[in-house]
N, C-alpha and C positions, 0 to 999 in steps of 0.2 A: 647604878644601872638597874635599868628595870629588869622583874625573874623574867618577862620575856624575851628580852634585850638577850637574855645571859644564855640562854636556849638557842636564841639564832648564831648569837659569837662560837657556843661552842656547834654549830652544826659550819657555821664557816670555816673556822680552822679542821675541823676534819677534814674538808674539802681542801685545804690547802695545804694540807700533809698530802692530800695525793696528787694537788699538783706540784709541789713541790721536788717529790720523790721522782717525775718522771721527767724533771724540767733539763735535764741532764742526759735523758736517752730518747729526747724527739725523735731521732732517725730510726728506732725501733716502734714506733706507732703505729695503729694502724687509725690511718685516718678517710676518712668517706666526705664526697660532695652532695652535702643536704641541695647545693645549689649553684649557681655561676658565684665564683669569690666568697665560696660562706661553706666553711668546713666546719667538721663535726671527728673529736678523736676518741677514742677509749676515755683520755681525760676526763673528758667533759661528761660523761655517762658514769665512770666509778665516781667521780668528786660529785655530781647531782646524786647519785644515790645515797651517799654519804649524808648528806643533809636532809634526805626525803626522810632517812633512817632516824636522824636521831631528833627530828620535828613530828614524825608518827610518833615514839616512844614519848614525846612528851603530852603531847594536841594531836590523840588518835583521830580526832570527829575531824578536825581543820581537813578544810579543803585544800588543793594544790597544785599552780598553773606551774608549769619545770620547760625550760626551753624546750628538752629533749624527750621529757617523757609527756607533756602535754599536762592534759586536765585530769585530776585525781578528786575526783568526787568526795564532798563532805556534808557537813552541816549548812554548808549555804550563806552563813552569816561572816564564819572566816575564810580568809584565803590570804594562804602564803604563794608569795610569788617570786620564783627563783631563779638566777641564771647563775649555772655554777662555774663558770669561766667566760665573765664579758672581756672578748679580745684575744678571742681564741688564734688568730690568727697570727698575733703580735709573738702569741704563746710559741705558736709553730713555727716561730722566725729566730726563737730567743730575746725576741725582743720583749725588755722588761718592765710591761705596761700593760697589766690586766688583773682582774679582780673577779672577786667574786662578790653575787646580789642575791640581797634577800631581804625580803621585805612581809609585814603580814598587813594585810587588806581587813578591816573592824565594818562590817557594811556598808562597802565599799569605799572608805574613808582608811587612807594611811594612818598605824598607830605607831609603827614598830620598825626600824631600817638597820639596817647594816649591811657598811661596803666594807668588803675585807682585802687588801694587799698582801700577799704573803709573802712576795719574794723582797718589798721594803719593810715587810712586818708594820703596815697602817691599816689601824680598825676604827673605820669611820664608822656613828653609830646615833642612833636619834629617836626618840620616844615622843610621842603625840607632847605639846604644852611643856616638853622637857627639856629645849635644847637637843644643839648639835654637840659632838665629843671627836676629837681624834686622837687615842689613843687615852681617856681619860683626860684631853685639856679641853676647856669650851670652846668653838670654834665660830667663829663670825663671818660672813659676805665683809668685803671691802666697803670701803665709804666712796671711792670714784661717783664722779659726778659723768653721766653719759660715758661715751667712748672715748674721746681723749683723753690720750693718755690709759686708755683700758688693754687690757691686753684677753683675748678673746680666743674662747674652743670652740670649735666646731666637730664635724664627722662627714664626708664625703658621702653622698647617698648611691653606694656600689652595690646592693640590692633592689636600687630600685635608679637604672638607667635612664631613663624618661626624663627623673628630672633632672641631670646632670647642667645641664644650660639654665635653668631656671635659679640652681642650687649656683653656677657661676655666678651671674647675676648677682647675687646676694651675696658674694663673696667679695665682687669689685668696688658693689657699692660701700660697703664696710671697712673691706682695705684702707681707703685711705684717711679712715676718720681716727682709727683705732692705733694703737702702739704696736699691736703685733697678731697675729690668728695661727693660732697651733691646733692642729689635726695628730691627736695623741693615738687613736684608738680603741678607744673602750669610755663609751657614755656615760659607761657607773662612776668610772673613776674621775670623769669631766666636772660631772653634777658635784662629787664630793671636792672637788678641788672650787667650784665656785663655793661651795660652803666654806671651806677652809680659806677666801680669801687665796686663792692661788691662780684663780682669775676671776676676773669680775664679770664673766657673760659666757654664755653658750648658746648656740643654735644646731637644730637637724632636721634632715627631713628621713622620716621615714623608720623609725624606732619600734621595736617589737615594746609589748607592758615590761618585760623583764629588764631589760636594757635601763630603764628609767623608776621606776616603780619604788626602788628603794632609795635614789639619789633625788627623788623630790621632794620627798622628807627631809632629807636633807638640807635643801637648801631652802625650806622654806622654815626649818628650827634654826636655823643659822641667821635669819632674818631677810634674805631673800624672796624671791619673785619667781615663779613658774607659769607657763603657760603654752596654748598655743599659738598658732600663727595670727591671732585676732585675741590675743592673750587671757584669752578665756580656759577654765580646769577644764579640758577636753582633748590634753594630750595624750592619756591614752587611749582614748578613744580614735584620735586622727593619726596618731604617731609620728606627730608635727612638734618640736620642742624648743622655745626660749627660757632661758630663768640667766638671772643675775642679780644685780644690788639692783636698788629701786633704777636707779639713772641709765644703767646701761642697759634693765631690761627696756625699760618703753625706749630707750632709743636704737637697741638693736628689732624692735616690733615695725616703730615708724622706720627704720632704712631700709630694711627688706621687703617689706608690704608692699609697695609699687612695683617690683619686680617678680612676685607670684604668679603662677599660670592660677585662675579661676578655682580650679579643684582643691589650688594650698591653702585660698585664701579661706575655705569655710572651716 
């Protein structure tokens, strides 16, 4: 594991000592609407601090995008980019599918990931030219040829309502090629499960950087494919996201493309 690797693992399981501590007394939270369906709790602000603390103590200069705290000014050249509870929601249900992201940005080029699970204890983990790891085993994208027979994640676009018909669309047309389309809840842990072979594709529309930023490393040390809706590296920039094995990415790009409103397709 790389010494930076080992810097972000232990600033994730900090974070997931605190969310794990409080995963038991949800109904004492105090929890706030950043917006329509997108909540924000105490969690997610002690567990983000938690890693801003112990990624300062290492890489004072590193810069730092945090879902909650925003942009932390640095040196310019790095940038860590953090979400310290993807699925917060799921969190605030008990339901147990959510993780924590962290990723560091090398001039503007991914070197460094880690998606951490704490309530399965899975630490997915990926270093530029180094491979993917879960848990220390090496982890590969599936060999599926296209969609049949693929079995496919997705994420409902509930921040951003406009495109809900567009996002159908893209769903109907897929449906029937694919083995099956599971809507889990948390993008990081999507990305790493198409690394780990636990599905062969994923699609969304509408993803914040942190959401994705450490799961594309991921699945691109794994030997997988990322992109966005014209499969070009410009998903964090559009917040548009395909990745999968080679087969199911270009074939989940070609079924959905015809059913894009103009603004998805760029």
């Amino acid at each position: 594991m790389h010494p930076t690797v080992n810097i972000a693992v232990r600033a994730a399981r900090a974070a997931g000592d605190v969310i794990l501590r409080y995963h038991n007394q949800i109904d004492l939270l105090t929890i706030e609407n950043k917006a329509a369906n997108e909540f924000v709790s105490e969690v997610d602000k002690v567990a983000e601090s938690a890693i801003i603390d112990e990624i300062k103590k290492a890489f004072p200069q590193h810069s730092i995008l945090a879902e909650e705290s925003g942009e932390i000014l640095g040196d310019g050249e790095n940038q860590w980019i953090i979400d310290p509870l993807d699925g917060t929601t799921n969190y605030l249900h008990s339901y147990p599918q959510y993780a924590i992201s962290i990723a560091l940005y090398e001039n503007n080029v991914a070197t460094h990931a880690v998606v951490y699970d704490p309530f399965k204890e899975e630490l997915f983990y990926a270093s530029k030219g180094e491979g993917a790891y879960l848990n220390d085993e090496r982890i590969r994208v599936t060999k599926s040829n296209g969609l049949e027979h693929a079995l496919i994640g997705t994420g409902f676009p509930f921040k951003h309502p406009q495109h809900l018909d567009c996002y159908l669309d893209t769903f109907k047309a897929i449906h029937p090629q694919a083995s099956g389309i599971r809507r889990a809840g948390s993008a990081a842990l999507d990305l790493a499960y198409v690394a780990a072979g636990r599905l062969d594709g994923f699609w969304e529309i509408g993803l914040n950087n942190w959401d994705m930023a450490a799961g594309a490393l991921l699945v691109k040390e794994a030997g997988g494919f990322i992109g966005d809706f014209s499969g070009r590296d410009q998903y964090l920039e559009t917040g548009n996201v395909v990745a999968g094995n080679g087969g199911a990415f270009k074939e989940i790009l070609k079924t959905i493309h015809p059913h894009l409103t103009p603004d998805l397709q760029r």
